[in-house]
VOVO-531420 format. One record per residue: residue in one letter; x negated, y negated, z of N, C-alpha, C, CB in turn. Coordinates in Angstrom, 1 decimal. Each point is the difference from the previous one (the first is absolute). Glycine has a CB too. Layout:
BEGIN
{rec A; {X; Y; Z}; {X; Y; Z}; {X; Y; Z}; {X; Y; Z}},
...
This chain:
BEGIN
{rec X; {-71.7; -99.7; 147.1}; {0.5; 1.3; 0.5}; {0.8; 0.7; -1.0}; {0.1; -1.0; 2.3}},
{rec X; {0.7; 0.1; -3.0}; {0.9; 1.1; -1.3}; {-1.0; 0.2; -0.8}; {2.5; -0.9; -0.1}},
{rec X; {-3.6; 0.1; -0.2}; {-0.7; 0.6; -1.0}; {-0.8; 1.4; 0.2}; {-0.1; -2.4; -0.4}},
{rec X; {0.0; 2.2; 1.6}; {-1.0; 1.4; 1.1}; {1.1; 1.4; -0.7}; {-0.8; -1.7; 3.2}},
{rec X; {2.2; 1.4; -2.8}; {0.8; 0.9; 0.1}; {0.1; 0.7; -2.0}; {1.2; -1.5; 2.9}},
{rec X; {-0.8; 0.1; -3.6}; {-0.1; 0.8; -1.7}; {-1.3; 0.4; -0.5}; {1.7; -1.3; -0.7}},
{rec X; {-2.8; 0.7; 1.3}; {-1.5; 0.8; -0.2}; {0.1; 1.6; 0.3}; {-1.3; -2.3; 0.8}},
{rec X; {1.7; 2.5; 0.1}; {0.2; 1.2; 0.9}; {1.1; 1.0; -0.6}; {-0.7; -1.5; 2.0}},
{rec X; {1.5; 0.7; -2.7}; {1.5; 0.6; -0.8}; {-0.7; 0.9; -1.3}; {2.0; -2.5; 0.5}},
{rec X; {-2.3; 1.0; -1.1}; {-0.9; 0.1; -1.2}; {-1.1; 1.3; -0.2}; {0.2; -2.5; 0.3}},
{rec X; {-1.2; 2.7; 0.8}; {-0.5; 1.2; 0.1}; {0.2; 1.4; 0.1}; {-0.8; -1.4; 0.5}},
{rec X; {2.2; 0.8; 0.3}; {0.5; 1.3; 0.4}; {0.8; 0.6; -1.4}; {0.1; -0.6; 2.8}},
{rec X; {0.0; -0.4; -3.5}; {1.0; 0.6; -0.8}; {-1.0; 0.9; -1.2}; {2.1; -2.3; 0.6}},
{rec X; {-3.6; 1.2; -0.7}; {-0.9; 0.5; -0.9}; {-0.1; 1.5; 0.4}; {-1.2; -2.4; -0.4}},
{rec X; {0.6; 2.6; 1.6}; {-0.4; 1.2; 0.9}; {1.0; 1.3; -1.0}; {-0.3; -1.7; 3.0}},
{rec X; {1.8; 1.2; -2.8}; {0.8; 0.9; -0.5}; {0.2; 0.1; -1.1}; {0.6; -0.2; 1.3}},
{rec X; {-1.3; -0.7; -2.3}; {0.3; 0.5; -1.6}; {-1.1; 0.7; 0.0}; {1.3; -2.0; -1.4}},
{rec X; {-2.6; 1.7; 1.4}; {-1.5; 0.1; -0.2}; {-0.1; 1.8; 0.9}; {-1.0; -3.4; 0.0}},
{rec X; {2.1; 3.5; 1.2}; {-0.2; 1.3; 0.7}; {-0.3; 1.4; -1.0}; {1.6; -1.1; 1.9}},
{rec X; {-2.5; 1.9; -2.1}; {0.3; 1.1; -0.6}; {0.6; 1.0; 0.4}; {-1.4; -0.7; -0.8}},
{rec X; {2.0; 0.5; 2.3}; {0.8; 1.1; 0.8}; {1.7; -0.7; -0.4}; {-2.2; 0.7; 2.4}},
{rec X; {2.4; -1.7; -2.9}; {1.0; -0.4; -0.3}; {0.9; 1.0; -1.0}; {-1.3; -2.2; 0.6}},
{rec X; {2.2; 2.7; -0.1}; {1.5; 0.8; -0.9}; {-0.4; -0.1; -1.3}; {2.1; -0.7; 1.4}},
{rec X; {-1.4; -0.7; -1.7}; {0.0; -1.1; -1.2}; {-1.1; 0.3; -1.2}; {0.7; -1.7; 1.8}},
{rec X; {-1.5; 1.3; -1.0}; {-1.3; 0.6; -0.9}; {-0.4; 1.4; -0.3}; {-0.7; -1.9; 0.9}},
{rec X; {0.9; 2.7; -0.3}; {-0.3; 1.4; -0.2}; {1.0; 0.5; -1.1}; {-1.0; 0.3; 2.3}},
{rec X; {2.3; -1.0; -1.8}; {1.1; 0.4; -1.1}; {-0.4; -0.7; -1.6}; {2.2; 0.0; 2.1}},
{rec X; {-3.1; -1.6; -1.6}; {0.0; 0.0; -1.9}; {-1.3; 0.5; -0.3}; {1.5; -2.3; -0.5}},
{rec X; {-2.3; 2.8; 1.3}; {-1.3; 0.9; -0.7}; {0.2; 1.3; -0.4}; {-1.3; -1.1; 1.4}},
{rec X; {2.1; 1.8; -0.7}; {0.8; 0.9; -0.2}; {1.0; -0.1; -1.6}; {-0.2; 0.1; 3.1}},
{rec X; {0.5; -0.4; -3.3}; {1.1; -0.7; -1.4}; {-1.4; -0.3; -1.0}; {2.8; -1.7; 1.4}},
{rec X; {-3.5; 0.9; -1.1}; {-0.7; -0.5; -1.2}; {-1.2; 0.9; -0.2}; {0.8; -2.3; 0.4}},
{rec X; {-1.3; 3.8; 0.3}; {-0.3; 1.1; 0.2}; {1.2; 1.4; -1.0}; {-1.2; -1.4; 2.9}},
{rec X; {2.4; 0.9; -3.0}; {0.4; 1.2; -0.4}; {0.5; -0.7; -1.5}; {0.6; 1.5; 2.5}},
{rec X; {-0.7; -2.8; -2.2}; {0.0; -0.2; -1.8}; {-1.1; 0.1; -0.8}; {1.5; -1.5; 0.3}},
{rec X; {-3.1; 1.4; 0.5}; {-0.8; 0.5; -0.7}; {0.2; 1.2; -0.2}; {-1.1; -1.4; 0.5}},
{rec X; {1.6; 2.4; -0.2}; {-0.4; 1.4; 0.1}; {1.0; 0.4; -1.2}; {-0.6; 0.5; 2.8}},
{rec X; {2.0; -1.3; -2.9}; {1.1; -0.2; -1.1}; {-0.9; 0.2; -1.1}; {1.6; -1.8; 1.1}},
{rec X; {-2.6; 0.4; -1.4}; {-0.4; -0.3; -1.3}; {-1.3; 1.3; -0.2}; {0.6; -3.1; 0.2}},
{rec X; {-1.2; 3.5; 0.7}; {-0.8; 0.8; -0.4}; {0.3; 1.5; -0.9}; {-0.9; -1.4; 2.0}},
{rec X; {2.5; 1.6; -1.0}; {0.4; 1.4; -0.2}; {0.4; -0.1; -1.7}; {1.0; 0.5; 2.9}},
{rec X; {-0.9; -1.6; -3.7}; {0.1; -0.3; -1.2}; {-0.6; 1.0; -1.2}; {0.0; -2.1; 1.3}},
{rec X; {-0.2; 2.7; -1.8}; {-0.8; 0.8; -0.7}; {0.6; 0.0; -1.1}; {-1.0; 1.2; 1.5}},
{rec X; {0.2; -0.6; -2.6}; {0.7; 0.2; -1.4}; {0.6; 1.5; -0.3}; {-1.8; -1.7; -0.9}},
{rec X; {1.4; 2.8; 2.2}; {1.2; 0.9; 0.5}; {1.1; -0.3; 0.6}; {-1.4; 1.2; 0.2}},
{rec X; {1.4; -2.0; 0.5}; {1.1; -0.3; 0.8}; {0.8; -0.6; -1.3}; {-1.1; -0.4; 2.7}},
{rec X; {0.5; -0.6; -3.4}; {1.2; -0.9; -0.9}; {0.6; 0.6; -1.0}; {-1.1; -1.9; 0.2}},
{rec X; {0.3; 3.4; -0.7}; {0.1; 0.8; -1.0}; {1.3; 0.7; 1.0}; {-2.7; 0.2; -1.7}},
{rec X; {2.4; 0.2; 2.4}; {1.2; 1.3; 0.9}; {1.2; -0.5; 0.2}; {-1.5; 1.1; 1.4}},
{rec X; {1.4; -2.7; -1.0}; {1.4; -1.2; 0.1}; {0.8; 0.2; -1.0}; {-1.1; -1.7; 0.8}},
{rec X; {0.7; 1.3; -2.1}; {0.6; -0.4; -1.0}; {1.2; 0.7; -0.3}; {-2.0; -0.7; -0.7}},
{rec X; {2.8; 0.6; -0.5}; {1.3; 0.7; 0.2}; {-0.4; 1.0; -0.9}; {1.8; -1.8; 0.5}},
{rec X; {-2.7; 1.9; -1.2}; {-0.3; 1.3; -0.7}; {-1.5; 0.2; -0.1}; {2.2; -0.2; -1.4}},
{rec X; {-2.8; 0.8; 2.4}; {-1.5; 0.1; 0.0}; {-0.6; 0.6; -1.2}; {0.2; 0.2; 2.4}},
{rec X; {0.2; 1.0; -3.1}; {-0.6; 0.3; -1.1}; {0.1; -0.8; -1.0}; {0.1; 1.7; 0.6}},
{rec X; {0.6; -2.5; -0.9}; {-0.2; -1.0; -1.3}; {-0.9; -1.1; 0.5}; {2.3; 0.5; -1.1}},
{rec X; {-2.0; -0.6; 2.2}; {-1.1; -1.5; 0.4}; {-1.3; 0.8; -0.2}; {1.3; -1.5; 2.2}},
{rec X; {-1.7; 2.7; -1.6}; {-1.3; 0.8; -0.3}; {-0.6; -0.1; -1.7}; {0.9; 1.9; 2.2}},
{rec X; {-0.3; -1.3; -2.9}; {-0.2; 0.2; -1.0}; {0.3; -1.2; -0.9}; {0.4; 2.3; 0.7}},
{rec X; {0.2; -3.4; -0.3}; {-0.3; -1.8; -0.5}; {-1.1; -0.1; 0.4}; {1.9; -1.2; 0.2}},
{rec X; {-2.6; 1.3; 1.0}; {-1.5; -0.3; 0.5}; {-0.8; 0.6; -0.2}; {0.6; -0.8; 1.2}},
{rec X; {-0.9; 2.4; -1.6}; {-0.8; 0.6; -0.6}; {-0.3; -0.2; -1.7}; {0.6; 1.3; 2.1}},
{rec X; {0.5; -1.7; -2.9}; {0.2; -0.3; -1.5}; {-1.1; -1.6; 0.3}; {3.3; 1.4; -0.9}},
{rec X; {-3.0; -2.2; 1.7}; {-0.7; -1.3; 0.0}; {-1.3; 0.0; 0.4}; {1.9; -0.8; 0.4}},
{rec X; {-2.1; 1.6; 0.3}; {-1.6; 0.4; 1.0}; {-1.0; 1.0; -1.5}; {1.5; 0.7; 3.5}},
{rec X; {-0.6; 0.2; -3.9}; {-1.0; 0.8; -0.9}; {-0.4; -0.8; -1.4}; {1.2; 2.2; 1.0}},
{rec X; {0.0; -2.9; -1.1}; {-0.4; -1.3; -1.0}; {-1.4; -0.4; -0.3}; {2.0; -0.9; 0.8}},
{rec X; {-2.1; 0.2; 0.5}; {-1.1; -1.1; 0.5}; {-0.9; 1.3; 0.1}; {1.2; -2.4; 1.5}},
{rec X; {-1.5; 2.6; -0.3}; {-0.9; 1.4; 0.0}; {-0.5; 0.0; -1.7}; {1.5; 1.7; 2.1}},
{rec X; {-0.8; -1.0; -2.5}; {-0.3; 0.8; -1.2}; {-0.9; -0.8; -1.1}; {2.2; 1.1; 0.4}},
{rec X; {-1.7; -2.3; -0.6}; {-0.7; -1.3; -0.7}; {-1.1; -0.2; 0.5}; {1.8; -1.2; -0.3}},
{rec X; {-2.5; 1.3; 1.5}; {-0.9; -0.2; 1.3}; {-1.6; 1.1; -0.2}; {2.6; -0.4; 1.8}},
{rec X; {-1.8; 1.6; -1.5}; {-0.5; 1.2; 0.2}; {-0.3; 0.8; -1.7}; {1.4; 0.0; 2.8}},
{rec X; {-0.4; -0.1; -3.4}; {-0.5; 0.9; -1.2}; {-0.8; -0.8; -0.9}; {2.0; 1.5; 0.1}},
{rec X; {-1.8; -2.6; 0.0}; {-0.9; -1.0; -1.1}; {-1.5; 0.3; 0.8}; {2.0; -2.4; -0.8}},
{rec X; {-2.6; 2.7; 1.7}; {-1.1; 0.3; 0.8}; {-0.1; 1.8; -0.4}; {0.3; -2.4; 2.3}},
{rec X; {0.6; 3.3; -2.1}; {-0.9; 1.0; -0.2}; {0.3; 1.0; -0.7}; {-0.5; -0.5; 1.6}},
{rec X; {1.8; 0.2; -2.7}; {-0.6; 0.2; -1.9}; {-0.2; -0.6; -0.7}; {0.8; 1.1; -0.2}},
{rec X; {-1.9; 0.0; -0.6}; {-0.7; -1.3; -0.8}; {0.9; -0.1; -1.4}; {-2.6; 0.5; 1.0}},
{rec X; {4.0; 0.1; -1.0}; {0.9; 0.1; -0.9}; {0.8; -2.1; 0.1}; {0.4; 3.8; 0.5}},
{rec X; {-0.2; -4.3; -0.8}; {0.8; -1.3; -0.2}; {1.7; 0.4; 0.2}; {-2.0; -1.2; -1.9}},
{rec X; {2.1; 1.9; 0.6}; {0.7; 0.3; -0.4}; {1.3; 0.9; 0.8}; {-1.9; -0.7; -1.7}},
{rec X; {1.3; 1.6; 2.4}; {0.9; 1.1; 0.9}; {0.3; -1.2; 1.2}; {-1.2; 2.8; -0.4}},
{rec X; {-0.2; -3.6; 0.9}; {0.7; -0.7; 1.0}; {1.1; -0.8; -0.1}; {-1.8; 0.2; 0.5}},
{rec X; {1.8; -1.4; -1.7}; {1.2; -0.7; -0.5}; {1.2; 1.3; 0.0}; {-1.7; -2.0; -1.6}},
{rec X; {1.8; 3.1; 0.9}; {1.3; 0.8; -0.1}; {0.8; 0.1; 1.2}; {-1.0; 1.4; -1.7}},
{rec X; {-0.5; -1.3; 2.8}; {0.8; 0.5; 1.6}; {0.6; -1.3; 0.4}; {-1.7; 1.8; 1.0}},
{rec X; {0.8; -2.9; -1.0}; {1.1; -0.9; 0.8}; {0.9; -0.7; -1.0}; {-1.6; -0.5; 1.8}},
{rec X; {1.6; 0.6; -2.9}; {1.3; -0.1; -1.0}; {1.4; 1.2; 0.7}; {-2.0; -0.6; -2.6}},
{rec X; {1.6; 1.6; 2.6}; {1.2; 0.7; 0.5}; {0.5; -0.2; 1.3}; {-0.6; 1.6; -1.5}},
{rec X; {-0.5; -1.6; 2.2}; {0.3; -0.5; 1.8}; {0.6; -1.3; 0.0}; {-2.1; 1.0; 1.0}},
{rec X; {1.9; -1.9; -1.8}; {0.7; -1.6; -0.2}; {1.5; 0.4; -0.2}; {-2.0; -1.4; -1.4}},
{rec X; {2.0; 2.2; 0.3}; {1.1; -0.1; -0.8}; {1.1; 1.4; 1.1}; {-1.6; -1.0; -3.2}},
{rec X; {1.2; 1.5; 3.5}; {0.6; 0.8; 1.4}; {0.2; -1.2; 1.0}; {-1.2; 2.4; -0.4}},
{rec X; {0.5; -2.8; 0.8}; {0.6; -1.3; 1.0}; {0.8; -0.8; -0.5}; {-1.9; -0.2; 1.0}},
{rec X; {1.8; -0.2; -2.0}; {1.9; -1.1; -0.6}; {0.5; 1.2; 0.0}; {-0.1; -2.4; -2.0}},
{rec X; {0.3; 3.5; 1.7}; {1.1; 0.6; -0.2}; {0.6; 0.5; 1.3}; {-0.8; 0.6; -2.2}},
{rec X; {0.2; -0.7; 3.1}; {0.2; 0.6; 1.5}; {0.7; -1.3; 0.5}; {-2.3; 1.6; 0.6}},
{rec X; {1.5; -2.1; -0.8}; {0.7; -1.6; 0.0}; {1.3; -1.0; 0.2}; {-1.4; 0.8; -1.0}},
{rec X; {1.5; -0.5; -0.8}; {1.0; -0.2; -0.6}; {1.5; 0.4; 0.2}; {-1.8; 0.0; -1.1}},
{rec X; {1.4; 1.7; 1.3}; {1.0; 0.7; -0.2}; {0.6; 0.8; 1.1}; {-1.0; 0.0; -2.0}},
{rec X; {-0.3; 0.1; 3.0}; {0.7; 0.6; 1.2}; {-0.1; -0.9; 1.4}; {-0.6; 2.4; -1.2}},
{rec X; {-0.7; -3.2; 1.4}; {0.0; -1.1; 1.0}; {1.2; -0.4; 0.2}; {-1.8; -0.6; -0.5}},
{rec X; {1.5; -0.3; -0.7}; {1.1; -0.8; -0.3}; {1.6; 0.1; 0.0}; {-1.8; -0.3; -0.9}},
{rec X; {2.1; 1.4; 0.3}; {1.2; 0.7; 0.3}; {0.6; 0.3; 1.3}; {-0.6; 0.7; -1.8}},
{rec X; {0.1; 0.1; 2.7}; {-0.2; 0.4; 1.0}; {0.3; -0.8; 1.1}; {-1.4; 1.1; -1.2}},
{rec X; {-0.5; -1.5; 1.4}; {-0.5; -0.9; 1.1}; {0.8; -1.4; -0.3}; {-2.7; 1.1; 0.2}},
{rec X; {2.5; -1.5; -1.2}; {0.5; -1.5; 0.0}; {1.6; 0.0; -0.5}; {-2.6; -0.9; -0.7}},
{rec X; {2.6; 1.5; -0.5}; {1.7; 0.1; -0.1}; {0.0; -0.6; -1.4}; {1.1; -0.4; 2.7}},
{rec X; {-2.4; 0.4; -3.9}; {0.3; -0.9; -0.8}; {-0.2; 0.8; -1.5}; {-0.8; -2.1; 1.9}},
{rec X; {1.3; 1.9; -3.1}; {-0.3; 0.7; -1.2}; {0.6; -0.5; -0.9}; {-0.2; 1.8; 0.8}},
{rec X; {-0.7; -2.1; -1.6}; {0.1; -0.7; -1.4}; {-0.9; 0.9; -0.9}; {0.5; -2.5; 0.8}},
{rec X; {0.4; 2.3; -2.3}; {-0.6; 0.3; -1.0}; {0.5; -0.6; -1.3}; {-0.6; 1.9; 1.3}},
{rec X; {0.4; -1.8; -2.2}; {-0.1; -0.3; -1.7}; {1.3; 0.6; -0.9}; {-2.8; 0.3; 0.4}},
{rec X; {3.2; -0.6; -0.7}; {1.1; 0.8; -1.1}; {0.1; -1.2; -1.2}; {1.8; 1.7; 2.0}},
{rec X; {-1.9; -0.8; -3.3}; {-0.3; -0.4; -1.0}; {1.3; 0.1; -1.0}; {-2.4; 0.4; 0.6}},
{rec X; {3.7; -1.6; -1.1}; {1.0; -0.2; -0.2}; {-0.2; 0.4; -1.6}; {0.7; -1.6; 2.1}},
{rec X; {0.4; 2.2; -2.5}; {-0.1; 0.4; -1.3}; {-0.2; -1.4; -1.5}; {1.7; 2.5; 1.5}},
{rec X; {-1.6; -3.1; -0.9}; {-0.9; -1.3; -0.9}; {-0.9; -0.5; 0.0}; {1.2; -0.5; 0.0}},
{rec X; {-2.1; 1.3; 1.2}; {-1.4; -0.3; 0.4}; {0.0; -1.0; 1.2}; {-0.7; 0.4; -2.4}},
{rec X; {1.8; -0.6; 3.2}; {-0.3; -1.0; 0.7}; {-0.6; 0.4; 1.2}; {1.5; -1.2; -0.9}},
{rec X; {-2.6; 0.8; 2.0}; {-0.5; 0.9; 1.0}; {0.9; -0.5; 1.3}; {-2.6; 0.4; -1.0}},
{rec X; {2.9; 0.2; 1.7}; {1.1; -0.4; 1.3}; {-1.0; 0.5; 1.3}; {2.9; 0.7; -1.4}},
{rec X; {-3.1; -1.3; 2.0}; {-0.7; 0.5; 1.5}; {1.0; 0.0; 1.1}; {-2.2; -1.0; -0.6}},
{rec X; {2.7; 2.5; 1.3}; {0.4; 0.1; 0.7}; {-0.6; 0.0; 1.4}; {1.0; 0.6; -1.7}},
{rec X; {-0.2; -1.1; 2.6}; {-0.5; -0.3; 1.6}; {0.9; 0.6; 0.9}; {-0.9; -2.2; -0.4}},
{rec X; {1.0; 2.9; 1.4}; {1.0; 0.6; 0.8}; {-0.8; 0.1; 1.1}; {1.4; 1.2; -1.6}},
{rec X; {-0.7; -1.8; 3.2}; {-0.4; 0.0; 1.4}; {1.2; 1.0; 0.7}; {-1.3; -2.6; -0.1}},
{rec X; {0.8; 2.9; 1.6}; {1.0; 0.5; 0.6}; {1.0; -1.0; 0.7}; {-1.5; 2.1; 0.1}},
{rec X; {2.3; -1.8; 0.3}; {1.1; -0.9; 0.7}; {-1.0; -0.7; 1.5}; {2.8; 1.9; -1.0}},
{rec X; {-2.4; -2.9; 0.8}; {-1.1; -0.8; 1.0}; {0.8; 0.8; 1.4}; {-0.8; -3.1; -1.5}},
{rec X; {1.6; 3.4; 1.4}; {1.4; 0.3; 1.7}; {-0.7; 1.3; 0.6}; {3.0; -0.6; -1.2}},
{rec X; {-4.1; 1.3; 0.3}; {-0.4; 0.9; -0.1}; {-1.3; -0.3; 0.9}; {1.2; 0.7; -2.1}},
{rec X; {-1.8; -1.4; 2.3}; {-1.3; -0.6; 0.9}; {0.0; -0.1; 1.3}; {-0.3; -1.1; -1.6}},
């Protein structure tokens, strides 16, 4: 007879997890429904518009994109070598300098450079922002 009765518990209790009219469940389909929608709403507009300075993030990712591109695309449709290499030499060398100088500064908080001591010694300078700043 007690077995009759936790057979009966047992189902009923299944009945209620397994219910799809159940609260419970609609609440976590509902949640695991809007975190998909979270990850979708993701884009590389959205992460560009976030950032704390959208035009430098633009113009870091366009200096990196035309790079590649360029290496890609102009080696295929001049028949020049030579112009192509110049372009993505300057597109490279515009990307470290975007980089370098204003990412970095900026976005990240970081800048170093080179100074050359009057005995020839080379000194590499490093400077961050105050971490209290984050």
């Amino acid at each position: 007879m007690n077995s009759d009765k936790r057979t009966q518990q047992n189902k009923s209790s299944d009945n209620k997890i397994n219910n799809p009219n159940d609260d419970t469940n609609k609440n976590n389909i509902n949640q695991s429904n809007n975190n998909q929608k979270q990850a979708e709403e993701i884009t590389m507009t959205n992460f560009i518009a976030k950032a704390s300075n959208p035009l430098i993030c633009l113009f870091t990712i366009i200096f990196k994109i035309g790079a590649i591109a360029s290496f890609i695309l102009l080696d295929i449709f001049v028949s020049n070598e030579a112009i192509a290499y110049l372009v993505v030499i300057i597109l490279s060398a515009a990307d470290f300098w975007t980089t370098k100088n204003i990412s970095g500064r900026i976005l990240v908080g970081l800048r170093w450079w080179n100074e050359v001591k009057e005995n020839g010694e080379e000194v590499w300078i490093f400077e961050s922002k105050n971490e209290s700043k984050f």
